[in-house]
C-alpha positions as CSV (number, residue, x, y, z in Angstrom):
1,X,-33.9,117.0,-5.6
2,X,-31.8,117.1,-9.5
3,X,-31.6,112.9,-8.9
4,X,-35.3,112.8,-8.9
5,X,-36.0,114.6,-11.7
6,X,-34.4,112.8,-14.2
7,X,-36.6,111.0,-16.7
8,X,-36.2,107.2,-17.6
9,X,-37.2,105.3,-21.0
10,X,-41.0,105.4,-20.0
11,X,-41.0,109.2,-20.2
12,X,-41.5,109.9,-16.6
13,X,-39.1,110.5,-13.6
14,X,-39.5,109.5,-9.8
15,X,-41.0,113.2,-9.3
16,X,-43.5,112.6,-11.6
17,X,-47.0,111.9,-9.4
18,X,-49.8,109.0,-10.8
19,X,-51.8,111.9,-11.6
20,X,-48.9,112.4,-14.1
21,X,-49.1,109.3,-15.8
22,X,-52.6,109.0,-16.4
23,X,-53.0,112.3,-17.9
24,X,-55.7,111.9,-20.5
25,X,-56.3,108.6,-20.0
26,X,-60.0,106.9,-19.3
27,X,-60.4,104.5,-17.4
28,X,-64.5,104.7,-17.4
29,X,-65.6,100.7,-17.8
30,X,-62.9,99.2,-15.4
31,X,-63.2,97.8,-12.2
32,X,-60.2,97.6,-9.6
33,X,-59.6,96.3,-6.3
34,X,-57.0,98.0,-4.3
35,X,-56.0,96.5,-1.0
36,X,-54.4,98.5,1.6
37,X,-56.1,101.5,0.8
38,X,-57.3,103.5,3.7
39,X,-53.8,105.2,3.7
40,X,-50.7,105.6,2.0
41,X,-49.6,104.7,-1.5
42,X,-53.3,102.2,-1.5
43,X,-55.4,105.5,-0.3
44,X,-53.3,107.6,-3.4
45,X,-53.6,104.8,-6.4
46,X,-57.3,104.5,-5.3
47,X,-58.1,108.1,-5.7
48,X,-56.0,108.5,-8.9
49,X,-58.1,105.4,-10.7
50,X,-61.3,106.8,-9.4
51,X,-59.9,109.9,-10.4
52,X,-59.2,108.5,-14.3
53,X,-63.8,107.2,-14.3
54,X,-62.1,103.6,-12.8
55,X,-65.0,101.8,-10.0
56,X,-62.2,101.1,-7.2
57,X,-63.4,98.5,-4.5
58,X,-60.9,99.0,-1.6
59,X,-59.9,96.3,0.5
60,X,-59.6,97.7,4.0
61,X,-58.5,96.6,7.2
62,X,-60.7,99.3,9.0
63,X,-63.9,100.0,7.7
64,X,-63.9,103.7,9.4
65,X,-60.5,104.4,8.1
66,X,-61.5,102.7,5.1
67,X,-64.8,105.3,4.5
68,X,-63.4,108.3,5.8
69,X,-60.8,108.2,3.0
70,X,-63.9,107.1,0.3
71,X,-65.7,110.0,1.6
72,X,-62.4,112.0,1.3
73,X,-62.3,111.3,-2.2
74,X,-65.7,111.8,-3.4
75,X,-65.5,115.0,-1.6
76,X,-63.2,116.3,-4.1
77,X,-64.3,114.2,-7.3
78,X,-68.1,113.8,-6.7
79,X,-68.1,111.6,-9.6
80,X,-66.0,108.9,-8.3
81,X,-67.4,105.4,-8.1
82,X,-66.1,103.9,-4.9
83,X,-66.8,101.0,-2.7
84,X,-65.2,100.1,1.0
85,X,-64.7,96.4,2.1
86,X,-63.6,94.8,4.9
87,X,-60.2,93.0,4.1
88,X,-57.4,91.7,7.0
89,X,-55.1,89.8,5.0
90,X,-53.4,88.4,7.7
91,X,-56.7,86.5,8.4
92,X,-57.5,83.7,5.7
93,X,-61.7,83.7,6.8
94,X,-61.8,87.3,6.1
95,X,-59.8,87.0,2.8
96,X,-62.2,84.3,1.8
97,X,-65.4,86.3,2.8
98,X,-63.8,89.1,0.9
99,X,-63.9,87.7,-2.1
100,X,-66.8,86.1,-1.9
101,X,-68.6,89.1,-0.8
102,X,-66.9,90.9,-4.2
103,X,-67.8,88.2,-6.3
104,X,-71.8,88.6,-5.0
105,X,-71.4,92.1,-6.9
106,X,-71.3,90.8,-9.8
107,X,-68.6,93.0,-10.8
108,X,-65.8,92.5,-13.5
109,X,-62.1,92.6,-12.7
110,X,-59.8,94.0,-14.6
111,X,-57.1,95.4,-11.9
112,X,-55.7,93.8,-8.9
113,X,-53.1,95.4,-6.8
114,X,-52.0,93.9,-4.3
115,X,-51.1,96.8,-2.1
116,X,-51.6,96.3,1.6
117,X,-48.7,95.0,3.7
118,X,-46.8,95.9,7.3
119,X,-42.9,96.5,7.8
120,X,-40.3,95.2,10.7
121,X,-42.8,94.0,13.2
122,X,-41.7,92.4,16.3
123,X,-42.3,88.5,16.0
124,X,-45.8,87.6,16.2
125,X,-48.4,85.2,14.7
126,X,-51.4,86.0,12.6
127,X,-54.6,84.0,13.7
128,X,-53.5,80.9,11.1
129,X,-50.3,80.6,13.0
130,X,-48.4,82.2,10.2
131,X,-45.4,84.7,11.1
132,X,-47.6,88.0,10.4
133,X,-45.3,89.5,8.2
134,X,-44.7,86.7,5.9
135,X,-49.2,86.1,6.4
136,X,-49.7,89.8,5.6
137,X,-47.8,90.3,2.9
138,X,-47.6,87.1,1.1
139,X,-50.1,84.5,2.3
140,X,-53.2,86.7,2.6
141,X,-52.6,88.3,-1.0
142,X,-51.5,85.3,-2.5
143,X,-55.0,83.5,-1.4
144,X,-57.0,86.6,-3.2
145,X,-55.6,86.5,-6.3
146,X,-56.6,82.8,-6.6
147,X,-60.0,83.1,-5.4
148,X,-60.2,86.1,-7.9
149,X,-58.2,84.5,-10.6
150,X,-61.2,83.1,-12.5
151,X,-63.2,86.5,-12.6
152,X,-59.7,88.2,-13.9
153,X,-59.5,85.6,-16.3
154,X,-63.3,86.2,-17.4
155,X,-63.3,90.2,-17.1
156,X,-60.3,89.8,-20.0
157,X,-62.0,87.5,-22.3
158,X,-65.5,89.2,-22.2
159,X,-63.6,92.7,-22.0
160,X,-60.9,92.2,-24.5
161,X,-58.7,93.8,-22.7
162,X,-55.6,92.5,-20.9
163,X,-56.4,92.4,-17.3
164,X,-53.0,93.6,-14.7
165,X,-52.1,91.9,-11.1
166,X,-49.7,94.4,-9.6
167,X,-47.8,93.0,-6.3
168,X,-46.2,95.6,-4.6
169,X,-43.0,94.5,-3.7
170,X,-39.8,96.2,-2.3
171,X,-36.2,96.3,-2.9
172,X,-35.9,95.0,0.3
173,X,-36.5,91.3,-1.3
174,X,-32.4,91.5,-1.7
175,X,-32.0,91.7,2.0
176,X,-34.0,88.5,3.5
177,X,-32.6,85.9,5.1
178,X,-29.3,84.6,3.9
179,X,-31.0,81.2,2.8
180,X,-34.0,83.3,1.0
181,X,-37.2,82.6,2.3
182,X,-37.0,80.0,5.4
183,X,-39.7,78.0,4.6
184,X,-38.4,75.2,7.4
185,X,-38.0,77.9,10.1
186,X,-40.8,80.4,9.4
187,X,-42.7,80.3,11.9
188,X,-39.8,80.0,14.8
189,X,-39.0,83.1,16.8
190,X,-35.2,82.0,17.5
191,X,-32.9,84.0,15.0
192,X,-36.2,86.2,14.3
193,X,-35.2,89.4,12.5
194,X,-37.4,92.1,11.7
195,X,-36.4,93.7,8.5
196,X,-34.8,90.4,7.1
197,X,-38.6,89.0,7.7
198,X,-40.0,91.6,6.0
199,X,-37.6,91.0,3.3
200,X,-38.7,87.5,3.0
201,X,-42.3,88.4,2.4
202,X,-41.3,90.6,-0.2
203,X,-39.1,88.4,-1.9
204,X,-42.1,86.1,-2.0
205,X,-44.1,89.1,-3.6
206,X,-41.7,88.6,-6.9
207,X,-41.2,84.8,-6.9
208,X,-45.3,84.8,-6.6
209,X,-45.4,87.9,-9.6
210,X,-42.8,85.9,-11.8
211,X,-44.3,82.4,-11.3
212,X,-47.9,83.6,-12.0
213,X,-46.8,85.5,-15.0
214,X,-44.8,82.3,-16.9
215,X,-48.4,80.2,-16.3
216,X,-50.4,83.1,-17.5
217,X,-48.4,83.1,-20.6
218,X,-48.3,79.1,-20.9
219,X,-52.3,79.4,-21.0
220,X,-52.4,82.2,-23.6
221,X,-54.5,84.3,-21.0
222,X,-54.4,87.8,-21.8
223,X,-53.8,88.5,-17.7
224,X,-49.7,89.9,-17.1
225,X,-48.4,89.6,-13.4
226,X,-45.9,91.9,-12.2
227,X,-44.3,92.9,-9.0
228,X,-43.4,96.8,-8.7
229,X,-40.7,98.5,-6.1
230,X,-42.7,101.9,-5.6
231,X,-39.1,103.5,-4.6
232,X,-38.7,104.8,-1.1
233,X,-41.8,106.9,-0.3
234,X,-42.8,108.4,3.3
235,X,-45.6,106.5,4.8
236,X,-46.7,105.1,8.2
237,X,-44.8,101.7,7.3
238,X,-41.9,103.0,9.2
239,X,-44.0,102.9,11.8
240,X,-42.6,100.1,14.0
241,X,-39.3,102.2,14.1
242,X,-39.7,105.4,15.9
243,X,-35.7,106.4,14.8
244,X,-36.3,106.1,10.7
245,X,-40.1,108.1,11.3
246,X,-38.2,110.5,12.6
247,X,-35.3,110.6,10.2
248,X,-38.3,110.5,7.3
249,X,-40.1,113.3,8.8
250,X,-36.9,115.6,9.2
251,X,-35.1,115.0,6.0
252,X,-38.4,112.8,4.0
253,X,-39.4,116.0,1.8
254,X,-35.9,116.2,0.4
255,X,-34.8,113.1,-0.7
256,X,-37.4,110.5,-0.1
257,X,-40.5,110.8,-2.8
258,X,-44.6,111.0,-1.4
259,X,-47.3,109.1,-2.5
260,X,-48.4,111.2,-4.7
261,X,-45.0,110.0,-6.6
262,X,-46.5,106.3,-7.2
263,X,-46.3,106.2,-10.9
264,X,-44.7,102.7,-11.1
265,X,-47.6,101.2,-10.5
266,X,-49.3,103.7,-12.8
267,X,-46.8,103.0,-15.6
268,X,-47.7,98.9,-15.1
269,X,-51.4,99.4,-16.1
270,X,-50.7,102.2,-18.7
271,X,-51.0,99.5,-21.2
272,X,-54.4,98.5,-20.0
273,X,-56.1,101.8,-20.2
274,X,-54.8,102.4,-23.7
275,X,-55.9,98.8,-24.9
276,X,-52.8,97.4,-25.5
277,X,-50.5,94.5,-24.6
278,X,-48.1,94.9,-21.6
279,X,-45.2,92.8,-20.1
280,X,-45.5,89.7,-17.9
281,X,-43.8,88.3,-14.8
282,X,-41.8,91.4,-14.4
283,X,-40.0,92.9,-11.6
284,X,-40.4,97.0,-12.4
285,X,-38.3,99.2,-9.8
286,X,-39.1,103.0,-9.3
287,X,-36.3,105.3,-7.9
């Protein structure tokens, strides 16, 4: 569609794919973690960093999903350096064993993206007695960048170059609940809605971003924070309403942009691959 094409200050419009973006650029040396990435927009941004020489640890959910898209990639870039690891972020234990299992690697860190997250479920609780949504989204990722904070902060001294925590948000963060995040009710089923939930967690996504971002600069730590709205994109987080999978397989290809289309994200770490200084606490919305 004309409304997709058209280009904004960066250069790039919201038909423009990651591959797009990164076009040229080398990202041999770095180290990401990607959660979320056995599918949708965390399968893409994995495969286009791998793609660019970047060693992608992806958090996973299911390990077999999880190594079927690794083996996917590899498939069609043989040189891609690539590891699956099991990550529910709805489950505190297994974010902590996560990260401790990553830090056992030995790895740097230069790239964090905070990726993986679930849309308009009915009302249920994650095994810490957090609403699952809100745990998903928000809690579990939340807890990962601060057990991985240190090694970030390391990776970009040692490195020299300035290390990126991407939360992927949503525009949705404008429609929670009228009070914002309900912090007193959050866990309480009565006057439970689904997409104003969701729109809680992602609201927390920014305030997290743009809180993280004003202490990174207080500290002079060469780290930026920043929350990203990838624009509307067809993937299985409609999945919990069978009316708007429908409506994005009938009419998706025409107005509604595929992953391949992820360059927000993309545009966010730009800075990083070329070596240079990028923006901090920011909240960066794609078409």
């Amino acid at each position: 569609m004309w409304f997709l094409s058209r280009k904004g200050t960066s250069g790039f419009s919201a038909s423009s794919t990651a591959e797009d973006v990164t076009q040229g650029i080398d990202g041999s040396g770095l180290t990401a973690i990607v959660t979320g990435a056995s599918s949708g927009i965390g399968a893409e941004t994995a495969r286009v960093l791998a793609l660019r020489g970047v060693h992608v640890v992806m958090g996973v959910r299911n390990l077999e999903a999880g190594r079927a898209v690794k083996e996917a990639i590899v498939k069609g870039n043989p040189n891609a350096k690539l590891d699956a690891m099991d990550l529910d972020l709805s489950s505190m234990a297994s974010v902590k064993k996560f990260a401790e299992d990553f830090k056992s690697l030995n790895l740097p860190l230069n790239l964090l993206i905070n990726n993986a997250g679930i849309m308009a479920t009915p009302f249920m609780l994650s095994r810490d007695n957090i609403e699952l949504q809100f745990a998903t989204n928000h809690v579990g990722h939340f807890l990962l960048t601060n057990l991985l904070m240190e090694t970030i902060r390391k990776t970009a001294r040692a490195s020299r170059k300035e290390g990126r925590i991407v939360n992927v948000s949503s525009r949705r963060h404008k429609f929670s609940y009228p009070e914002g995040i309900r912090f007193a009710k959050l866990n309480d089923p009565s006057g439970y809605n689904s997409l104003s939930a969701y729109g809680q967690s992602k609201l927390a996504n920014i305030l997290h971003a743009n809180e993280l971002g004003r202490q990174l600069k207080e500290d002079r730590v060469e780290v930026t924070a920043n929350s990203v709205h990838p624009g509307l994109i067809a993937t299985n987080l409609f999945r919990h309403y069978s009316f708007l999978t429908g409506l994005v397989g009938l009419v998706g290809k025409y107005v509604i942009k595929n992953v391949q289309q992820i360059t927000q994200a993309f545009e966010v770490m730009h800075a990083l691959f070329l070596n240079q200084s990028g923006c901090r606490g920011q909240q960066l919305h794609a078409t």
